[in-house]
N, C-alpha and C positions, 0 to 999 in steps of 0.2 A: 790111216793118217796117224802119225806120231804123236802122242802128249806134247811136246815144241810145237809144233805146227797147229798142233788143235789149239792151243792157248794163244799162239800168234793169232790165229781166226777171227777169235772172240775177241781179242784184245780190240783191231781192225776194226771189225764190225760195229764194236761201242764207242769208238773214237770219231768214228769218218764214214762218209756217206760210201766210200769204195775203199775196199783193201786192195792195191796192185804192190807187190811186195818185187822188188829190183826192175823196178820202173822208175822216169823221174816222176813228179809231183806238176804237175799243170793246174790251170784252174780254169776256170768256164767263162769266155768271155761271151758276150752278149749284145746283140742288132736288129735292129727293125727292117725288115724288107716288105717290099710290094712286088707280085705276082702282075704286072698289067696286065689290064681288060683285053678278052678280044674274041673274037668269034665263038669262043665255046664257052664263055662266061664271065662273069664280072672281075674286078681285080682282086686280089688273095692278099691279105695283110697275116705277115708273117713275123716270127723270132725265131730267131738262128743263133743256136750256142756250138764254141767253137772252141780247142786249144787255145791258152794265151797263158803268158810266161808273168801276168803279173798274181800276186796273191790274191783270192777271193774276199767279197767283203760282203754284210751284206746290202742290197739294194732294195730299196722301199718301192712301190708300185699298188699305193694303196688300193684294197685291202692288204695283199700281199706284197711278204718278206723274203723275196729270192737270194741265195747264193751266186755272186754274180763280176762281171767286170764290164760295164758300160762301154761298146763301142773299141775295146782294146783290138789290137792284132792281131790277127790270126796267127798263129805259129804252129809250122810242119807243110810236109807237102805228102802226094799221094794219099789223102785220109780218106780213110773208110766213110760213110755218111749214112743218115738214118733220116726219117718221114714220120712224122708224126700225125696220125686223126686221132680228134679229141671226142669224146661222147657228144651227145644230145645235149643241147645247150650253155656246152661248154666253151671252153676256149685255147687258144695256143701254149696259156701259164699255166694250165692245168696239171701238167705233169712236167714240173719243171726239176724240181731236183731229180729224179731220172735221169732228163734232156744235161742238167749239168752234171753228174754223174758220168753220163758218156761223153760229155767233152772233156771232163777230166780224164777219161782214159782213152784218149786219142780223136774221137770221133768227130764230125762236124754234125749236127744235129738242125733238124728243121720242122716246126712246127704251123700249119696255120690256121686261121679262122674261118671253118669252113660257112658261106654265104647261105643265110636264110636260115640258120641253124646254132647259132653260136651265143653267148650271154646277150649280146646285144640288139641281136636280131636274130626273132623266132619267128621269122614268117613262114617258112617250108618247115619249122620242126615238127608240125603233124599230118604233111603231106609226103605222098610215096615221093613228088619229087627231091626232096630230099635223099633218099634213095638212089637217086639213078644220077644224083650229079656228086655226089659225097667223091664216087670213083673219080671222075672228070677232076676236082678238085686234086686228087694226089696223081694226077698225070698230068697233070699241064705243072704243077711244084717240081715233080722231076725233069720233065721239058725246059723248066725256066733253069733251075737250077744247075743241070748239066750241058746247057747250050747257051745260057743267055748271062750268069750271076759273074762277075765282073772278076771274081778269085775260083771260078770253075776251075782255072790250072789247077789249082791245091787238090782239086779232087782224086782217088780213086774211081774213076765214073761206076767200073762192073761191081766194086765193093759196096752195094746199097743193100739196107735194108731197111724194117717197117716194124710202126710199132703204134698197136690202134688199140682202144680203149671204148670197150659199150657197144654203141655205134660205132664206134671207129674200129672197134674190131670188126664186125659186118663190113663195113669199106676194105679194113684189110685183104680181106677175105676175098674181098671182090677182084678187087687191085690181084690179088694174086690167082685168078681163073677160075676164082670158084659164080655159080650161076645161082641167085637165091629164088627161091621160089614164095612167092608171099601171100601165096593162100595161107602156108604157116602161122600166119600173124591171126586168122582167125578165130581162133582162142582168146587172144586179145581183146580183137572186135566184141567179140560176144558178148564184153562187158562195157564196151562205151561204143557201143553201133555207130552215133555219131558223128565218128570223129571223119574228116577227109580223108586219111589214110585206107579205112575199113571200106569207101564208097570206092572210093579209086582202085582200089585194087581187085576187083570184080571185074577189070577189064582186063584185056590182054596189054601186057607191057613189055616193052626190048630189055632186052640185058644188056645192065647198064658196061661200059667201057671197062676191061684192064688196065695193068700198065705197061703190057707190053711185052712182059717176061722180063722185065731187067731187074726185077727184085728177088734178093739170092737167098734173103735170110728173115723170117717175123715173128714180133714177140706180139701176139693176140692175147690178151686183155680182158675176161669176162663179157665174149662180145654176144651183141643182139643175135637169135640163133633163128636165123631164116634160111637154113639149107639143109636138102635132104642128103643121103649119102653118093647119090647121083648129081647132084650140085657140085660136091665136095673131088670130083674126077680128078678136075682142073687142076688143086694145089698138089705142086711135087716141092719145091723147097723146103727145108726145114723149119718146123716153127716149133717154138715152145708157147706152150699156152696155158696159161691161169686161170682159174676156178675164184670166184668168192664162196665160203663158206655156207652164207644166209642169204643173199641174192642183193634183188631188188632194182626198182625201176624198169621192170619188165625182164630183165635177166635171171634167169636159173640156176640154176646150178642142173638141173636134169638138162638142161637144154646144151650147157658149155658142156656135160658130157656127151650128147647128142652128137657135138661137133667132134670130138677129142675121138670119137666112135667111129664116125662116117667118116674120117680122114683118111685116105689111101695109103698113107704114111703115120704110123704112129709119131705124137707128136712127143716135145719131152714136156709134159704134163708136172703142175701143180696148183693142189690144192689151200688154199691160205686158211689156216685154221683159224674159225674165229671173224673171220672177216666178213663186213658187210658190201655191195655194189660199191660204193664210194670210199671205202675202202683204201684203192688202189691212187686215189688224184694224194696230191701231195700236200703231206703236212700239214696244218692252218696257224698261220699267225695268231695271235688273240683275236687282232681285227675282224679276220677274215673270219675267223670261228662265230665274232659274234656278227655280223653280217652273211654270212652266210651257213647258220646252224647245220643245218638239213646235208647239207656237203662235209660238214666236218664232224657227226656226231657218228662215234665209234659203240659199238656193242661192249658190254662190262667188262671190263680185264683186257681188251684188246688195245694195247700197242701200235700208235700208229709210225710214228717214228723209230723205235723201234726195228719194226714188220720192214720200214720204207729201206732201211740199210740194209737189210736181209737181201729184198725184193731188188734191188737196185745191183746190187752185186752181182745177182745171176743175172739182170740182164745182158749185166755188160760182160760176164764171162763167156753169155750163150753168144754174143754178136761179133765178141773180139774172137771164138771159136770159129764160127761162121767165116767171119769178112775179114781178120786178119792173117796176113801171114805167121807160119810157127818162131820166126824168127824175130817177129814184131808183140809177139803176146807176152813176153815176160814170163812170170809167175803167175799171172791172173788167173788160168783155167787151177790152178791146184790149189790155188790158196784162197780162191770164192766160192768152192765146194763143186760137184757137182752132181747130178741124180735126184738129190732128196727135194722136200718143198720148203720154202722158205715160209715160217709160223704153223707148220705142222706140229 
């Protein structure tokens, strides 16, 4: 890379959550949708960030401070699209400057609150079923989304891709053919025998749903590591997959290598130096920092904001690589780096 272009990088990087250098400029506009109920499970409350031609402002949603445009218009056709599963107890805003990140560079973006698992409602978060419907969850979003959502025209349908976090990378995972096996988790057990999960999973259980094959491209996330390398058969797509540094929440870092190992396909692998499990969820307001400590307290000298424009960069260079046409990328694949790991 040239001294000019290396300086351009950084310049990019400290200014704005994405460098796309001979691209225009968009901003992330922002929707509430519902998945309705129906035979294979409850209704799915969502947010959908999307291209739109007005300026970013920000939007209050207390605790949190998103970057955002309320309900504007969608702007572009044929767009790439992306699926979002949030961690354990999480939720749809979790990874929101990301999700606007890649709407900012073309994407339509979808996140939702997966049921019985989410901030609000933790009734399955310590049951295996949790597990076997997390999938079900980002199949019936791509079902609604590519045959039922009212601006499905706008879409690229075959350009999707995935992007799961914790848990939600284990869904990912699933979602894209991998079969977990959750004797695994007995290490776990060993130390809170109690819990429904460690009871339940002494019995034999189905593997849980795909999505079908129609997901081309995944960014996995430090995810919950429940698969052997005969599990792992299934995934052929391309994924890049993230490491936390110091783990946590039941994650590894021996275990995200476990996956990055057993993968039939080397994946394009990074390590976040410095980084702790939570980590990866986005930025915290003051609010949200002081309501919700535990999620927004970083290890000494780590960067979260920072780390997030690094991290957010290559997402969107690995998906725009992926899911866009070479004629549709711009500058991005040159000018977001690519290979090394973002806070190495």
């Amino acid at each position: 890379m040239s001294p000019i272009r290396r300086h351009l990088l950084r310049l990019c990087l400290g200014l704005a959550v994405l460098c796309v250098l001979a691209s225009p400029a968009r901003a992330a506009g922002l929707r509430w949708f519902e998945v309705p109920a129906d035979a294979a499970g409850p209704a799915l409350q969502g947010a959908l960030w999307y291209p739109c031609a007005q300026p970013a402002a920000p939007l209050t949603l207390a605790p949190l401070v998103i970057q955002a445009v309320k309900d504007c218009p969608l702007r572009g056709e044929h767009l790439p699209w992306i699926v979002i599963s949030h961690g354990t107890g999480g939720s749809r805003l979790g990874h929101h400057d990301t999700a606007a990140a890649l709407a900012d560079a073309g994407f339509v973006v979808a996140a939702i609150d997966h049921p019985g698992d989410n901030y609000r409602d933790t009734s399955a978060q310590l049951r295996l079923s949790s597990f076997l419907t997390r999938p079900q969850d980002l199949r019936r979003l791509i079902d609604y989304l590519s045959g039922q959502w009212e601006e499905r025209g706008r879409l690229d349908v075959p350009a999707l891709g995935l992007f799961g976090f914790s848990r939600g990378g284990y869904t990912g995972l699933v979602a894209l053919g991998a079969v977990p096996d959750f004797r695994l988790g007995q290490a776990f057990c060993a130390e809170r025998p109690g819990l429904p999960f460690c009871r339940e999973m002494e019995r034999p259980v189905p593997a849980p749903p795909d999505a079908g094959g129609r997901i081309r491209a995944a960014v996995i996330v430090d995810p919950v590591a429940l698969f052997t390398p005969a599990g792992l058969r299934g995934v052929t797509v391309p994924i890049q997959l993230w490491s936390s540094a110091l783990g946590g929440d039941g994650v590894t870092p021996a275990g995200v290598a476990g996956i990055r190992d057993g993968l039939p396909t080397a994946p394009e692998f990074h390590l976040a130096a410095g980084s702790g499990h939570f980590s990866f969820l986005a930025p915290c307001a003051p609010a949200q920092a002081g309501a919700m400590p535990e999620l927004c307290r970083d290890g000494a000298g780590f960067d979260r904001a920072a780390f997030h424009r690094a991290f957010n960069a290559e997402v969107v260079r690995f998906f725009r690589t992926q899911l866009m046409p070479a004629g549709k990328r711009g500058a991005t694949d040159k000018s977001a780096g690519g290979g090394g790991s973002a806070g190495e």
